[in-house]
C-alpha positions in Angstrom: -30.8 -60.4 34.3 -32.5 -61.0 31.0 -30.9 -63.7 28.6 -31.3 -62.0 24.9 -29.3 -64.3 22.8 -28.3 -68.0 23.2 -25.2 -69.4 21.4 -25.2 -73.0 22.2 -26.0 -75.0 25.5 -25.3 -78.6 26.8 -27.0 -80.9 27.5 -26.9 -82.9 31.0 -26.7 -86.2 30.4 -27.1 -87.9 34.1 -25.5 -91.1 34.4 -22.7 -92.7 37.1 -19.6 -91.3 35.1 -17.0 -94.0 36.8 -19.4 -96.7 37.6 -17.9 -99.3 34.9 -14.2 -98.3 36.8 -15.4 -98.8 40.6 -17.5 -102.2 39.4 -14.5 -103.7 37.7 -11.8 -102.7 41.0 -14.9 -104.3 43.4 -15.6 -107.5 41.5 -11.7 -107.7 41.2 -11.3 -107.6 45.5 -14.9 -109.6 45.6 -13.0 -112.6 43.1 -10.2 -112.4 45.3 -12.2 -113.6 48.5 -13.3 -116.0 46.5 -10.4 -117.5 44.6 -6.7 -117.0 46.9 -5.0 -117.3 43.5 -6.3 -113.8 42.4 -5.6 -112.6 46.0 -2.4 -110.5 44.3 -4.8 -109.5 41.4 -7.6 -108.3 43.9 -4.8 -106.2 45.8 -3.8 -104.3 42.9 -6.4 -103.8 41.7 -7.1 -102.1 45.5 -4.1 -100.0 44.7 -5.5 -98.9 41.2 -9.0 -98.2 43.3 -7.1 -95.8 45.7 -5.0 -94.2 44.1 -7.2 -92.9 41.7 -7.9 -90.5 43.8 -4.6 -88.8 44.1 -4.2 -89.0 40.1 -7.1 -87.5 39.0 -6.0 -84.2 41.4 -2.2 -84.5 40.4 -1.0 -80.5 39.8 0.6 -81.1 36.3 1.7 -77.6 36.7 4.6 -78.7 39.1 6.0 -81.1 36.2 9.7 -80.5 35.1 11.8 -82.0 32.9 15.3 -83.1 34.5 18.3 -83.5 31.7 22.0 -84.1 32.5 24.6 -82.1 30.5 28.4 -82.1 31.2 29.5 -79.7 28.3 30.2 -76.3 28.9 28.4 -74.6 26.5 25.4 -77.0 26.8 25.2 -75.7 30.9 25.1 -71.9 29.6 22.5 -72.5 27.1 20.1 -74.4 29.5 20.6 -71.7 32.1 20.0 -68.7 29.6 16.8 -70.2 28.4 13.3 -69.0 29.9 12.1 -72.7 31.1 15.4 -72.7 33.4 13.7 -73.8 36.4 17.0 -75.2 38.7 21.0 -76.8 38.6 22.5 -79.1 40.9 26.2 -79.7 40.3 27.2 -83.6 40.3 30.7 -84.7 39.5 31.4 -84.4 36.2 28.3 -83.0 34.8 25.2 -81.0 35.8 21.4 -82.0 36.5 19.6 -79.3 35.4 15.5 -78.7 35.8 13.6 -77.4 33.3 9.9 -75.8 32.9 7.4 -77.4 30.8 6.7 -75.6 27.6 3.8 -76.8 27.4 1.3 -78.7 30.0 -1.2 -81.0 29.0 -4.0 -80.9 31.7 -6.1 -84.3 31.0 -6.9 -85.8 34.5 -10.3 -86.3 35.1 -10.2 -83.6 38.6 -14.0 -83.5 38.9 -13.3 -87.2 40.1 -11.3 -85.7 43.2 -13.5 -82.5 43.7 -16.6 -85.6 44.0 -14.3 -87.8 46.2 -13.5 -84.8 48.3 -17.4 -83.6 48.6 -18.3 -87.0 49.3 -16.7 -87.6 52.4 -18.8 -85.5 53.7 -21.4 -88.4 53.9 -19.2 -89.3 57.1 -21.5 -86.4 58.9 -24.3 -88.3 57.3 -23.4 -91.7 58.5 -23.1 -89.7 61.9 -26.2 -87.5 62.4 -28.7 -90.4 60.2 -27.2 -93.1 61.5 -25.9 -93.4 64.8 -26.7 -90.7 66.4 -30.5 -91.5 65.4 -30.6 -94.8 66.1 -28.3 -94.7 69.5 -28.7 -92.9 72.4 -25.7 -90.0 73.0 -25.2 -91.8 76.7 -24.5 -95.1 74.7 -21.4 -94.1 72.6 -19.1 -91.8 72.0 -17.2 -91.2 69.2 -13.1 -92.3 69.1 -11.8 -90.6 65.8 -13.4 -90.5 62.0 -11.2 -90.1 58.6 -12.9 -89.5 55.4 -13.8 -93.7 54.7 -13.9 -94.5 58.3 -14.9 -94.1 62.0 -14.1 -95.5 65.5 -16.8 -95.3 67.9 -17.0 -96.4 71.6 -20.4 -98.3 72.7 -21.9 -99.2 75.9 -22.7 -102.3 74.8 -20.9 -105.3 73.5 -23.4 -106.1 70.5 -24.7 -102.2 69.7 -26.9 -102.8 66.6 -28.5 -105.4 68.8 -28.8 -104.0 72.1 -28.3 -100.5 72.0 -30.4 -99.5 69.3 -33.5 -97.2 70.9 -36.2 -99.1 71.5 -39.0 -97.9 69.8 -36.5 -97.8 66.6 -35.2 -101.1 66.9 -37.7 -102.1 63.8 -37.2 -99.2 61.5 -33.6 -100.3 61.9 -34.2 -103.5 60.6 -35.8 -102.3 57.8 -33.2 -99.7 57.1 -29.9 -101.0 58.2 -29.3 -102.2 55.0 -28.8 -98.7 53.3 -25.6 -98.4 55.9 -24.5 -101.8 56.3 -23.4 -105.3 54.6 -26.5 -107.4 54.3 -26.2 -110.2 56.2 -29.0 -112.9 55.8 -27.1 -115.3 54.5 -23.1 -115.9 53.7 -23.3 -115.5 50.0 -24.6 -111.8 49.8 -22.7 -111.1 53.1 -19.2 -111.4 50.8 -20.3 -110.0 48.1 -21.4 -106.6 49.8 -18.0 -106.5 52.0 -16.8 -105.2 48.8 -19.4 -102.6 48.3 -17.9 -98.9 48.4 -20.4 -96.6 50.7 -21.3 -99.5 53.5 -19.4 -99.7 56.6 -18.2 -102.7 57.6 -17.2 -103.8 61.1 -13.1 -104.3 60.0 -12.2 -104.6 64.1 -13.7 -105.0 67.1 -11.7 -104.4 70.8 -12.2 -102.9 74.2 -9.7 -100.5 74.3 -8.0 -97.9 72.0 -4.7 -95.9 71.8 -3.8 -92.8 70.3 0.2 -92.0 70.0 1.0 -88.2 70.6 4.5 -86.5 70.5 5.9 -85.8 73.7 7.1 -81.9 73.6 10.1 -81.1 75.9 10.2 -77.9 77.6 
């Protein structure tokens, strides 16, 4: 392929595009530890944290607009028009659905598409992580979601004991691209509100998994 004419071109400009947006939901959570009377704060702003995930990739295609008529003549009109999308017949009037004329696609859905191909970092956290450090006799993994995983060890204290032996001081030099830092209480807090370290959330001996019972 040979380029013969340029018309215009872009330039990258590379730079944490949400950065400002995931600082301000973290230091939010991160005052709430801190302070119990922004504890309500810190939890929405949790909410506004997660669920920008499902708003930046919301189909605005599937949008309707819902209007109630009860005259006759009103009904026909809204059925004959091309945005008719649906009626449902209430008692003295109808709720009809209509199309969107027009659809105003503004949500940021390279945010989801980069959520979405982030997660993959899970198989990261897996295959540079634990199944470096560990040995594949000393744990075995439970279940894994896209921010999370449940893993089984041989040992009560794994990042102390279980760690391979001839690793177990590259780990200490490294664990803190994976984990919390915790050298002292202070910087401890602050990184449990970190996005991309794992934190240990619960610890047990024993985990259950509900399935349906199918009936012959």
């Amino acid at each position: 392929m040979e380029i013969t004419k340029t018309y215009c071109f872009i330039k990258a400009n590379f730079h944490k595009a949400f950065a400002p947006f995931m600082e301000a939901v973290s230091n939010a959570r991160r005052e709430g530890d801190v302070d119990k009377s922004k504890a309500m704060i810190a939890e929405m702003m949790k909410l506004v944290g997660n669920s920008a995930f499902g708003r930046s990739g919301m189909d605005m295609s599937k949008h309707k607009e819902v209007k109630y008529e009860s005259n006759d003549k009103a009904i026909k009109s809204k059925i004959e028009h091309f945005t008719f999308h649906g009626l449902e017949e209430l008692n003295d009037a109808c709720e009809i659905t209509m199309k969107k004329r027009r659809l105003n696609n503004k949500n940021p859905i390279h945010l989801l598409i980069a959520i979405y191909q982030l997660a993959k970092l899970r198989f990261s956290f897996y295959y540079e992580c634990i199944d470096f450090y560990f040995d594949r006799s000393d744990f075995q993994y439970q279940e894994m979601d896209t921010d999370s995983a449940y893993i089984a060890f041989s040992c009560e204290k794994p990042f102390q004991d279980c760690i391979k032996p001839e690793l177990r001081e590259y780990f200490q030099e490294h664990k803190y691209n994976w984990f919390p830092r915790d050298y002292n209480t202070e910087v401890a807090k602050f990184d449990r509100r970190t996005p991309g370290l794992f934190k240990d959330e619960w610890s047990g001996n024993a985990m259950v998994s509900l399935s349906r019972s199918w009936s012959e």
